[in-house]
N, C-alpha and C positions, 0 to 999 in steps of 0.2 A: 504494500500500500504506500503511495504517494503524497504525503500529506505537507502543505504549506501553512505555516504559523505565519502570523501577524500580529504583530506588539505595536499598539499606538499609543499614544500620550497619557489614555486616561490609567488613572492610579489603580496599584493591582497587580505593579509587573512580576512579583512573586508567582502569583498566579501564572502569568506566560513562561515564566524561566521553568516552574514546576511542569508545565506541560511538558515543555523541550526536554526536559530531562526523562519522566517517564513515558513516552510515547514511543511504543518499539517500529514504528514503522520509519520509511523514509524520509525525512524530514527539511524542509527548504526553511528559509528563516528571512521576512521580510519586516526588519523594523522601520519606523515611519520617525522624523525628524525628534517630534515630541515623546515618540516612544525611547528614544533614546538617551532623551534628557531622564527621563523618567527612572527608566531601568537603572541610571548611574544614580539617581538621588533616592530610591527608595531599598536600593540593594546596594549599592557600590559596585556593579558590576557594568562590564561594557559587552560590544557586541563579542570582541574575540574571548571574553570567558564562557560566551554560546555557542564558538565555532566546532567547540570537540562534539557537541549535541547534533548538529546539520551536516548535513552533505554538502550544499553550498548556505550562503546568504545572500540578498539581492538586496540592490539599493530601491527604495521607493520610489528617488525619482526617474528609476531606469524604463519607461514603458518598452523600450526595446528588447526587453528581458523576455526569456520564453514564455513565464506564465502569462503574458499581455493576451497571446491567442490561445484561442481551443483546440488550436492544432495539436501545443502541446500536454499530454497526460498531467491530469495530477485527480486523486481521488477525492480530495476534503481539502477544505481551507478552514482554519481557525483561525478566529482572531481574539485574540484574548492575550491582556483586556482588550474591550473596546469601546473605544469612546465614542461618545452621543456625536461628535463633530462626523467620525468615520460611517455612522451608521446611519445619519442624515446624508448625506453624500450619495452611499449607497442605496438607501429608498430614493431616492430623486434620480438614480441614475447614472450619478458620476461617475466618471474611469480617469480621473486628471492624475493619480499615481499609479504605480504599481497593483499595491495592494488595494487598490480601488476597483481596478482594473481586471485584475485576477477574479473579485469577487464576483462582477458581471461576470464573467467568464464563467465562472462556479454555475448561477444563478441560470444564463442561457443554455449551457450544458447538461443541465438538470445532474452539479454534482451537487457533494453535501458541503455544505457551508453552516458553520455554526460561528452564532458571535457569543461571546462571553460578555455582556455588556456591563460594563464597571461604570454607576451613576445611579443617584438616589435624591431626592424624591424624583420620579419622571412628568414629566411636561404630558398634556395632553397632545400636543404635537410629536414628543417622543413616542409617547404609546401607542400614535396611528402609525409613525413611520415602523415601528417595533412591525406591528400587523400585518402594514405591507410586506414586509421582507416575509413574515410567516409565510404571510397569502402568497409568496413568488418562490417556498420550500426555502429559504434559509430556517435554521432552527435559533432559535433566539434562547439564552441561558442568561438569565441575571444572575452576577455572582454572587450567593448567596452558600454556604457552604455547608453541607449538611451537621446537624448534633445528634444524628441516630446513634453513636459511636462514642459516646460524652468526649468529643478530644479536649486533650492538655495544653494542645499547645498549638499555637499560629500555624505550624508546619504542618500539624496532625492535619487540619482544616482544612489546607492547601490540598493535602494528600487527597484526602476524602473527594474535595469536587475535581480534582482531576481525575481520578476514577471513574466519576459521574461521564466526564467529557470523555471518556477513554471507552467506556460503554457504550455511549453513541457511537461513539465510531466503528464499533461492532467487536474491540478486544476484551479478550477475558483480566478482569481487575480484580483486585483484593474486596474492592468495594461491595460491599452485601451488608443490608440491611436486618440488624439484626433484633428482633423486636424485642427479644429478655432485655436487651439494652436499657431500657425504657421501664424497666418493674423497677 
């Protein structure tokens, strides 16, 4: 499996790095200008401590990059986080980057495309554009991270919903729900 990650500006980059690292499939890595400020301010980390996790990385602003067309394979796009800016764009249409770009491409190819949308409280304009993308087969995930598992700690968290995202994509995860949890 072919899978292209997208890390953009909004806060949460924990959550993208956690993907990157447990996601066993192949993996392309497109951070976005803001995603990059981000990832260094909430982790201290940059793109080359994600290089060992990808096969390659693409710049955002490359639309000349393969994933621009459908020609080229890829099975899933995630974007996670992603920001309200990225996911407005993409319900209107947009393709002005890369990862914009790719997503159309997801979207008219009928692949899967899941956003992890990191933002709280939502706009009523956010929640139509949320819908649209449903209504056009994008899967929409507010990160939100499950407590069926009582975790300890920020990372347990992280674990947990990537799991979640790790099951949509059809791999077998640690992740199961386990109801004694909850007695």
């Amino acid at each position: 499996m072919r899978v292209i990650i997208g890390i953009t500006g909004a806060s949460g980059a924990i959550f993208g790095v956690d993907f990157l690292r447990r996601c066993p499939a192949e993996k392309f890595l497109i951070l976005t200008k803001w995603g990059r400020y981000v990832l260094k301010e909430e982790t201290g980390l940059t793109e080359h401590h994600l290089a060992e996790h990808v096969k390659r990385s693409f710049s955002d602003e490359d639309l000349s990059a393969c994933f621009a067309s459908g020609s080229s394979p890829f099975d899933a796009l995630v974007i996670l986080p992603c920001s309200i800016s990225t996911m407005a764009k993409l319900a209107c249409g947009l393709g002005d980057t890369l990862l914009t770009r790719a997503a159309q491409v997801a979207l008219k190819e009928r692949r899967k495309l899941i956003i992890g949308l990191r933002e709280t409280p939502l706009s009523t304009i956010s929640l139509e554009q949320a819908y649209k993308l449903s209504q056009a087969g994008a899967i929409v995930v507010p990160i939100s991270p499950p407590f069926y598992h009582r975790p300890q700690t920020i990372e347990e968290m992280v674990e947990q919903f990537t799991g979640k995202l790790l099951s949509l994509l059809g791999f077998e995860t640690a992740f199961v729900w386990k109801p004694e949890a909850l007695e």
